[in-house]
C-alpha positions in Angstrom: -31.0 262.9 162.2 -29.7 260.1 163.7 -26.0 258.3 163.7 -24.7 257.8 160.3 -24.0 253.6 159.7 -21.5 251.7 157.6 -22.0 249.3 155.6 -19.5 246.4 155.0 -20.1 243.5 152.1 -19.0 240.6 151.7 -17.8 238.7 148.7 -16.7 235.5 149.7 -14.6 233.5 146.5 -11.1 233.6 146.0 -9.1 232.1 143.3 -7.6 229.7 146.0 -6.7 229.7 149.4 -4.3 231.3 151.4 -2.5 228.6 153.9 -2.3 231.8 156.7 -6.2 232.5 156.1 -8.9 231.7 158.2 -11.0 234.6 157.0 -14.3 233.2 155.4 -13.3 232.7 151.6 -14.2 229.9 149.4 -13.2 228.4 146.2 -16.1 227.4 143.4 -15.6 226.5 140.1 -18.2 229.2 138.8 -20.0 231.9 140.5 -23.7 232.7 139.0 -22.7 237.0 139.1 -26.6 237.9 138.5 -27.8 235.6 141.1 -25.5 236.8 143.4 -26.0 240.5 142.9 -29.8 240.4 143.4 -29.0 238.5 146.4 -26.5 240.8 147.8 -29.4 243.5 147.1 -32.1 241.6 148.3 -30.1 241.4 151.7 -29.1 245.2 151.9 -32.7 245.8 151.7 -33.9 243.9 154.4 -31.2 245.8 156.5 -32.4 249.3 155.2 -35.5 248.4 155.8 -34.5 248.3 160.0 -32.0 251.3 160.1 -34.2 254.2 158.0 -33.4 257.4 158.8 -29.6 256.7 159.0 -27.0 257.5 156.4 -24.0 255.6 155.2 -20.9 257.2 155.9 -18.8 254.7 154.6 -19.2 251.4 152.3 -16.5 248.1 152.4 -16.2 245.0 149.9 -14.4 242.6 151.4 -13.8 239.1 151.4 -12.7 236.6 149.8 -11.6 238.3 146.7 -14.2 241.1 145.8 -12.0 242.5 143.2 -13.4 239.5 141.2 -16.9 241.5 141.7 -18.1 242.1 138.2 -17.9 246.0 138.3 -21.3 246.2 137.5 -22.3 244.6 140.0 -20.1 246.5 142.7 -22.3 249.4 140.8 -25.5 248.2 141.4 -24.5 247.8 145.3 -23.5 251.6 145.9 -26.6 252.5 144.2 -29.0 250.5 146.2 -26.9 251.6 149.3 -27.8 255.7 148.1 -30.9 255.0 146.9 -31.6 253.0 150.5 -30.0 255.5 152.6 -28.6 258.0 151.2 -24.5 258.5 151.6 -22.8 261.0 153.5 -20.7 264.1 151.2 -17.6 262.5 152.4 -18.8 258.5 152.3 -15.6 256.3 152.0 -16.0 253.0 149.7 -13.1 250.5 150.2 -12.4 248.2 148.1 -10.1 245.1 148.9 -8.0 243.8 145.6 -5.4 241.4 144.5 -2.5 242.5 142.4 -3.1 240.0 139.8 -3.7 241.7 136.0 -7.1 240.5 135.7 -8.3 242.2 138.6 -6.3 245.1 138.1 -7.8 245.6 134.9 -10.9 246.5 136.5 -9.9 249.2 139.0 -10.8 252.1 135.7 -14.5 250.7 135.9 -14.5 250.2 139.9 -13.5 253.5 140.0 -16.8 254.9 137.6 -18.7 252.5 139.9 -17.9 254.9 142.8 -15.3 253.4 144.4 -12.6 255.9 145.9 -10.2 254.0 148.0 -8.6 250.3 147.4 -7.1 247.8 149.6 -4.8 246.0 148.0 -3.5 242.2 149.6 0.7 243.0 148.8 1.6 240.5 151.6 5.3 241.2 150.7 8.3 242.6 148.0 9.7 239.1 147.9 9.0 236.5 145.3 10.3 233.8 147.6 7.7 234.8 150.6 5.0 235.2 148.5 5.2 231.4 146.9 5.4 230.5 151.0 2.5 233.0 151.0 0.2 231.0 149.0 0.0 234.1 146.7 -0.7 233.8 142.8 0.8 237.1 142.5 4.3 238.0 141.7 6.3 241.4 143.4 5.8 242.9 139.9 2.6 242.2 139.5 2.1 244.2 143.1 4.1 247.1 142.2 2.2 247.4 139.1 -1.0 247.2 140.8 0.3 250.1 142.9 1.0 252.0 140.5 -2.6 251.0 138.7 -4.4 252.0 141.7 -2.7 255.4 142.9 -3.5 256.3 138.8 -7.3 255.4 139.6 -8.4 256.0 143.4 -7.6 259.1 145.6 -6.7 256.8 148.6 -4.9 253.8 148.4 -3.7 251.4 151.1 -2.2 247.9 151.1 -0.8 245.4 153.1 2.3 243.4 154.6 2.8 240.6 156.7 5.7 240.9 159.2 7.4 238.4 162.0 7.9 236.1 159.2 9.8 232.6 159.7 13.4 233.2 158.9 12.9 236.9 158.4 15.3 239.4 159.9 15.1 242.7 161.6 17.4 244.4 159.0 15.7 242.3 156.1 12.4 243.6 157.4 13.6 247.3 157.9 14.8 247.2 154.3 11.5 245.7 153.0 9.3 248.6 155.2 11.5 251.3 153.5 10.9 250.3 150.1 7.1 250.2 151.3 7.1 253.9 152.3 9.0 255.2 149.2 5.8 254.2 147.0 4.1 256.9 148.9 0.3 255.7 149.7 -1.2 257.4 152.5 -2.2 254.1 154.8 -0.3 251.0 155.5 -1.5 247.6 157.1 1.4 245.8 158.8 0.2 242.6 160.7 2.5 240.4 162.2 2.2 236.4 160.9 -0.1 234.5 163.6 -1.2 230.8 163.0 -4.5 230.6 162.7 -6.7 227.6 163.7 -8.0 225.3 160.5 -5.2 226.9 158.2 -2.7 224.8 156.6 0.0 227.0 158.6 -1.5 226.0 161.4 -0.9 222.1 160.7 2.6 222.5 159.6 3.2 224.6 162.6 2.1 222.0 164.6 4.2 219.6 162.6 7.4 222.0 163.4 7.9 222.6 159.8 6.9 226.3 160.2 8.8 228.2 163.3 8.1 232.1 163.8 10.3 234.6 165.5 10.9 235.0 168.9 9.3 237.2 171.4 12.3 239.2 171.6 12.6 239.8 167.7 9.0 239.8 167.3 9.4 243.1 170.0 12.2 244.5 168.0 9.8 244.2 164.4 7.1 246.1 166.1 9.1 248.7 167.5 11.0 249.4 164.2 7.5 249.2 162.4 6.5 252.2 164.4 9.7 253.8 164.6 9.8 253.9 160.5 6.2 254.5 159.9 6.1 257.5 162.4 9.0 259.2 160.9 7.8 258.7 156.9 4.5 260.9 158.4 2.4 257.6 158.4 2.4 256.9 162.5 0.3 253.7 164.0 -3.2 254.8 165.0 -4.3 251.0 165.6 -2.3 248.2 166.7 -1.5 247.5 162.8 -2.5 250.2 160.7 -0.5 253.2 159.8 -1.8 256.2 158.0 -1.1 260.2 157.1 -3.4 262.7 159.6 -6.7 262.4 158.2 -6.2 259.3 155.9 -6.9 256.9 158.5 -9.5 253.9 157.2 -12.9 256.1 158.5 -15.0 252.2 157.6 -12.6 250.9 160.2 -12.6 253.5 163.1 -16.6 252.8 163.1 -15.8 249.3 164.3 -13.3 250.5 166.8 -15.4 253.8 168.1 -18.8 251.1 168.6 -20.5 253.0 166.1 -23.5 251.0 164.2 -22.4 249.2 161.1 -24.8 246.9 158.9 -22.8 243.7 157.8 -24.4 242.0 154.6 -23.1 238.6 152.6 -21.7 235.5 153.7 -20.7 235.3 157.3 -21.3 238.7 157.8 -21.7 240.1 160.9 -23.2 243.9 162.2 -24.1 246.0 165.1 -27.5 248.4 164.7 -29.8 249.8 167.1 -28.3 247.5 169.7 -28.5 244.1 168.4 -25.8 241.8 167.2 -26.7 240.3 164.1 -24.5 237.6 162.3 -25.8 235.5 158.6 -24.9 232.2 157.9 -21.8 231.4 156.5 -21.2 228.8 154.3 -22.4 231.0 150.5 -24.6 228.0 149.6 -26.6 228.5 152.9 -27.0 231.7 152.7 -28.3 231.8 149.1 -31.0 229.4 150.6 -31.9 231.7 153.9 -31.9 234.9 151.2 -34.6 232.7 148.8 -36.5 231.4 151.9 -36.9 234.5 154.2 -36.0 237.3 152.1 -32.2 237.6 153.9 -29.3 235.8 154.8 -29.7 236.6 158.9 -28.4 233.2 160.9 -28.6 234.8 164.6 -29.7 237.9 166.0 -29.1 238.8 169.5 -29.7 241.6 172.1 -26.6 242.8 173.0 -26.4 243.6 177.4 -25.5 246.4 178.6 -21.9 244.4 180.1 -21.3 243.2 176.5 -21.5 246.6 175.2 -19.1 248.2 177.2 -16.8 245.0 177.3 -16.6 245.1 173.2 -16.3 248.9 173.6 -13.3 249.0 175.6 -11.5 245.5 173.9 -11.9 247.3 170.2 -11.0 250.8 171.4 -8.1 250.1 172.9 -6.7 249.1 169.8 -6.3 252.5 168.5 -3.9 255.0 169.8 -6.4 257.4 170.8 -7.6 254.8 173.3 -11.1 255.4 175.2 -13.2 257.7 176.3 -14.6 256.3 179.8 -17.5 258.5 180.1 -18.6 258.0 176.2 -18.3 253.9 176.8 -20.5 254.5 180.3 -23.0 256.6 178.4 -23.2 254.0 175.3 -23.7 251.0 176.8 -25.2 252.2 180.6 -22.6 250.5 182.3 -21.5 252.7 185.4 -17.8 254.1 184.5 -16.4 252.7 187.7 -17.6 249.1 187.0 -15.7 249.6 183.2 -12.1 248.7 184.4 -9.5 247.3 186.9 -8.8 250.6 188.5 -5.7 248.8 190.4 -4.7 247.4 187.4 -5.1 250.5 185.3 -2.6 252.4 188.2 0.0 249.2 188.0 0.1 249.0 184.1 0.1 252.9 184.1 3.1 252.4 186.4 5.0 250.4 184.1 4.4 253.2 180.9 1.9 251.0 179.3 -1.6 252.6 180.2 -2.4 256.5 180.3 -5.3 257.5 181.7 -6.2 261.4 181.5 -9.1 262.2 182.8 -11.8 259.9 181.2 -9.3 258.7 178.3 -7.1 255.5 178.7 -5.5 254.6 176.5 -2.6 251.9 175.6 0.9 253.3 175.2 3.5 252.3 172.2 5.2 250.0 175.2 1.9 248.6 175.8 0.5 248.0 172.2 3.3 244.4 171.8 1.4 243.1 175.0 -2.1 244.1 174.4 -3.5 240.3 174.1 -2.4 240.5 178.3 -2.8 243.6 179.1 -7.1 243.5 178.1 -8.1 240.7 180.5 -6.0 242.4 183.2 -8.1 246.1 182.6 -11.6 245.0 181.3 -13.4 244.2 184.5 -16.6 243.2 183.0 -17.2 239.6 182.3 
């Protein structure tokens, strides 16, 4: 049988917009649910119909806000996906979630639905960051939906933004540890970056919003790992932090190359060798899904070059790093054309890189510079 698949949907409302965001969410007055669920199915079926004989191993709303899916609807989804596939004995469904009550009040019936693991968007224990945050969500109303979720789901995650303007070392320490003591099993802790087309990104360009340093920046990272490795939840990507064996499986299919079928909105995916990426905007997509029967914008071939080169730029992420000979054998690039060798033995030299045998991989040192340290080692173009 061939390589199970994941399957990632997208929702793409929100309440209201994040300033920091520049993920594709939208804001509408009213959402028609049914004629967005048959066109959510109608989509995963054109997709199952190109990728039979593969199972789903693991299934992710995202968004946008799907914890504003109607639970019947989030239902309907994981049925089609079984019924279309089939899903593996151990198939992860994520769910992403705001701690608002409303939503929170639905994570009993997502939880019937099938799902068994939530995402929730914390962002921080501080009422003041969270107003500068954009959130509609107080620090209550996140601890509550904590403790919602860890009563509902078996595996529960959520996240916190870190390098904050005005935020200190000790102030973030403080905030990490209070984090840990709820005891979830997987943390996401990104550092704030300014996004083009945000609202952040025009008041930092006004001055009005100034991050930290690069030297506290460094000192943030380093006590992120530092704290999260000795709780028993070490980094095994650049931001995500999780117990042995309760590391986001939907995720490590993006960052091991494995196939993944993207559906909704702006979705993108990977299957059988081919790129494929639907439109964007959820009014145009509606109108490709009631004119061809999907919501497919572009599909492309992907080369052999850009198969290794998005290979080695995703796996390097994770703390495992790469296995040479498995990217050479993927994509059918030759392993000696896969990296800078001379700048794998320089960065090596400096405690950033390891390279054992076929796996290189970027050490804790290296992780802070990885944006420079990828054009230096990738030798494809």
């Amino acid at each position: 049988m061939s390589a199970p698949i994941a399957l990632y949907i997208h929702w793409p409302f929100c309440v209201s917009k994040c300033p920091y965001c520049d993920f594709n969410s939208h804001v509408r007055e009213s959402v028609d649910q049914a004629q967005w669920r048959d066109a959510l199915l109608a989509d995963m079926a054109h997709e199952a119909g190109l990728t039979a004989g593969r199972r789903v191993s693991s299934i992710f709303f995202g968004g946008g806000t799907p914890s504003l899916m109607p639970p019947a609807t989030v239902a309907a989804l994981i049925e089609a996906a079984e019924r279309h596939w089939g899903l593996t004995a151990e198939c992860e469904i994520t769910l992403e979630a705001n701690p608002n009550s409303v939503e929170v009040a639905n994570f009993a019936a997502l939880a019937s639905a099938g799902v068994n693991r939530v995402s929730i968007g914390i962002q921080a224990l501080d009422d003041e960051t969270l107003r500068f945050f954009g959130r509609a969500h107080s620090v209550d109303e996140g601890l509550a939906a904590i403790a919602a979720a860890q009563a509902h789901f078996a595996r529960v995650s959520f996240d916190l933004i870190t390098a904050r303007p005005g935020q200190s070392l000790a102030e973030w320490q403080a905030e990490l540890a209070r984090a840990l003591a709820f005891g979830t099993d997987h943390l996401s802790l990104y550092q704030l970056t300014i996004e083009p087309g945000t609202r952040f990104k025009t008041l930092f360009d006004r001055g009005e919003i100034i991050l930290p340093d690069e030297d506290l920046s460094a000192d943030l990272f380093a006590a992120t790992a530092e704290q999260t490795a000795a709780a028993g939840l070490p980094a095994y990507e650049i931001s995500n932090h999780a117990r042995v064996g309760q590391e986001s499986r939907h995720n490590l299919t993006y960052w091991r190359s494995g196939d993944y079928v993207g559906i909704g909105p702006g979705a993108h995916g990977r299957r059988n060798g081919i790129a494929t990426e639907r439109h964007k905007k959820p009014e145009n997509w509606l109108a490709a899904i009631a004119g061809q029967g999907h919501g497919i914008k572009a599909e492309r071939h992907l080369t052999p070059e850009t198969r290794a080169t998005e290979a080695l730029l995703m796996g390097l992420r994770l703390r495992e790093g790469v296995d040479l000979d498995h990217v050479a054998a993927l994509s059918g690039v030759a392993r000696d054309r896969l990296v800078d060798e001379a700048a794998v033995r320089r960065l090596a030299g400096h405690g950033l890189l390891s390279l054992t045998g076929p796996r290189l991989a970027v050490l804790p040192a290296g992780m802070l510079l990885l944006d420079a340290i990828l054009p230096e080692v990738v030798a494809l173009g």
